[in-house]
N, C-alpha and C positions, 0 to 999 in steps of 0.2 A: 503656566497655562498649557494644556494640554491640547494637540490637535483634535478638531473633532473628526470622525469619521470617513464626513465627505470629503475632506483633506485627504486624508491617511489616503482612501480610495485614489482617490485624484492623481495623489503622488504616485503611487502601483501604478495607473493606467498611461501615464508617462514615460516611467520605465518602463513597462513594456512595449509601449509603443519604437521607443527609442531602442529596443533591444532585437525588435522585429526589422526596424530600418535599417539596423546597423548588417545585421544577416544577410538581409535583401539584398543591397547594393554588391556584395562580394560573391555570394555565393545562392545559389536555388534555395529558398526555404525550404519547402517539403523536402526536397534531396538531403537536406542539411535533416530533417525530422524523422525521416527512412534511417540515415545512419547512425541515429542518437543511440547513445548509450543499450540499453535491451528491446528499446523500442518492437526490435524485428519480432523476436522471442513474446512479447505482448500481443501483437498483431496479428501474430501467428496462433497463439493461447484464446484469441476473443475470437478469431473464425471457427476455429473448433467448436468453442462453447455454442456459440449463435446457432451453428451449425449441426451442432452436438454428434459429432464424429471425430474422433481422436485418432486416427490411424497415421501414423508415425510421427505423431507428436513426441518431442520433448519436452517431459517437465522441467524447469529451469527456475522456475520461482514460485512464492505464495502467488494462489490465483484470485485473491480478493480483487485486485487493479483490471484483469481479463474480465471478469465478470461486471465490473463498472461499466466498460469498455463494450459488451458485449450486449447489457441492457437500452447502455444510449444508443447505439445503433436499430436497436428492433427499433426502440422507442420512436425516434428521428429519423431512421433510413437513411445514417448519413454512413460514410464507408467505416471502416475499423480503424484507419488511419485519421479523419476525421474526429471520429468520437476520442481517441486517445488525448487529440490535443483539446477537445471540449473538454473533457472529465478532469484534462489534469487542469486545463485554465480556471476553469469552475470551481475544481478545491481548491486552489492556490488564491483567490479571494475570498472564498469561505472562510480559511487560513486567516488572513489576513483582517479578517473583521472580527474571528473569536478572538484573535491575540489583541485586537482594542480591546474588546468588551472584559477580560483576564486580565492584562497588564496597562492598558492605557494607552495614548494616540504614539508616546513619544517610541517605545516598544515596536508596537507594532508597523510605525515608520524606517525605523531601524531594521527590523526584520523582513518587509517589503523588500529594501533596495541596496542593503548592503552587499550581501550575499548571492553573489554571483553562480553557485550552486545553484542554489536556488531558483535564479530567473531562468536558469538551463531546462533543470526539471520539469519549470509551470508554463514556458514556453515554448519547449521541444517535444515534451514528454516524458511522463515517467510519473512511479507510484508514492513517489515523496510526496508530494503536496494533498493527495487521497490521506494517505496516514497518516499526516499531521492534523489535517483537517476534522479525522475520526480523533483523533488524542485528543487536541484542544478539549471538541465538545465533550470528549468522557471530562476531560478537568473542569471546562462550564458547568457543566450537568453535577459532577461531582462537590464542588464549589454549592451549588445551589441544595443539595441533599437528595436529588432528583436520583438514586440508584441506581433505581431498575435501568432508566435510562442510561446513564454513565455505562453501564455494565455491557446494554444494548449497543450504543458507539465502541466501546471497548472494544468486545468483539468482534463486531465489522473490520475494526482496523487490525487487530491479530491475524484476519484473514487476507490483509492487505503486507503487514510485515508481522512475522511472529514475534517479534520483540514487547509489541503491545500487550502480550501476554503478563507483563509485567504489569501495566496501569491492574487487569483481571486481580490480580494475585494482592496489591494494593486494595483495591476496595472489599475484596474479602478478609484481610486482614485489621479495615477499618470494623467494616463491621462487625467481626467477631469483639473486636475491642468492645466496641458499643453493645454489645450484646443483643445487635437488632438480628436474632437468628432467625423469622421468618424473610424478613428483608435478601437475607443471606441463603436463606433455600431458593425463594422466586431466582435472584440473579445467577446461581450456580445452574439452574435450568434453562435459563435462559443462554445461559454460555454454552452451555452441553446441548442444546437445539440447532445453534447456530453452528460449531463446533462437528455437528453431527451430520446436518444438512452440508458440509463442503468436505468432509472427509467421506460418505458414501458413496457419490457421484464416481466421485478417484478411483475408488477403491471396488469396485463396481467395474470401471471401468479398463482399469490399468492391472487390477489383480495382484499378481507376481511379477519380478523382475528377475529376470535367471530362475536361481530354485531359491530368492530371500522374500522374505514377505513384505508386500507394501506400506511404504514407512514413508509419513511425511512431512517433511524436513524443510527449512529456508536456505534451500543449496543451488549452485550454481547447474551443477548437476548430480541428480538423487542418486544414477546408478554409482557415482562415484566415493559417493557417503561423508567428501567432507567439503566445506566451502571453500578453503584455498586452494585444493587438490590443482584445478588447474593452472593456479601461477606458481607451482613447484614443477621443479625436474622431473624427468619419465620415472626415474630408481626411486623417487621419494613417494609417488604416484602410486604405483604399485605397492610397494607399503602401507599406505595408507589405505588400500581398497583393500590388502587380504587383514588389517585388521581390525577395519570397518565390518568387514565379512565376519570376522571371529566375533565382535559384538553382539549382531544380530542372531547368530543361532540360540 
């Protein structure tokens, strides 16, 4: 027998709670949500946006997560800091209700509170629980034959991690099987709209870097052109940026 839902939920809203007590008593929550993981680099990405002035900003990551972050605040008036831990609690039970309704109560039990990553993520901060919660529903949606839709979440979440680009690549290659080729022009549109509304903005805005052309990447840091660049040595570093550099010409 399977749990049902409000279970599943129920159990979530214990761990968290217990994961927020256990914080509390040692050490400052929000203190403890300021030093999280990229936290800072998001909070800093969603003032920008809200504020839409980028001057010396760092790109550091996809900005689908800043832009979450960025609408709950207009929306609510509550701080960047605020909305961060909203957005991420909000899809981290989202999460948690598509993985019932997809694999069933015991699953999604399992995937609540095992996973200590995880509670980190949906109770500190951070863009994991957004992009899962955009995955699932592309696999719900998908699951159901609802396309367009699937394609719709898909996207969202490529702009959250570009890895999702894979689910994208997935459902075009269902379709092409099935040969539902109108199907498959609507959702190629629909990716290249979304796709095109978050790469403009950048690119508009940011230009050039040095003399290379703006190129957007899931990098710790773009000018540097590679994700590991900065947990290698300085000698390895520089290598890597003059033939990142050679690349791009």
């Amino acid at each position: 027998m399977q749990p049902s839902q409000a279970e599943v939920l129920l159990l979530s809203v214990v761990g968290c709670v217990l994961f927020m007590a256990v914080i509390s008593v040692f050490r400052d929550y929000f203190a403890v949500v300021d030093r999280f993981g990229d936290n800072r680099a998001y909070v800093a990405t969603a003032s920008a946006i809200r504020h839409w002035t980028f001057q010396g900003l760092e790109v550091k990551h996809a900005w689908g997560f800043p832009y979450a972050m960025a609408v709950t605040s207009l929306l609510t008036g509550a701080s960047d800091r605020a909305a961060l831990l909203l957005v991420s609690v909000v899809a981290s039970f989202a999460t948690i209700i598509l993985a019932n309704k997809l694999w069933g109560g015991w699953i999604a039990s399992f995937f609540a509170v095992l996973n200590f990553d995880w509670s980190q993520r949906s109770l500190l901060g951070g863009a994991e629980p957004l992009f899962l919660c955009l995955l699932f529903g592309t696999f719900l949606a998908s699951r159901r034959e609802a396309w367009l839709w699937a394609t719709l979440l898909g996207s969202l979440g490529t702009l959250v991690r570009p890895v999702g680009l894979l689910a994208l690549v997935a459902i075009g290659v269902t379709l092409l099987w099935r040969r539902e080729l109108r199907t498959l022009l609507l959702a190629t549109l629909i990716g290249l709209t979304i796709g095109s509304l978050y790469v403009v903005p950048l690119a508009i805005h940011f230009g050039e870097i040095g003399d290379q052309p703006f190129v957007i990447l899931p990098l710790e840091r773009r000018q540097r052109g590679f994700l590991l660049a900065d947990r290698l040595e300085p000698a390895r570093q520089e290598r890597l940026v003059e033939n990142g550099q050679k690349l791009l010409r």
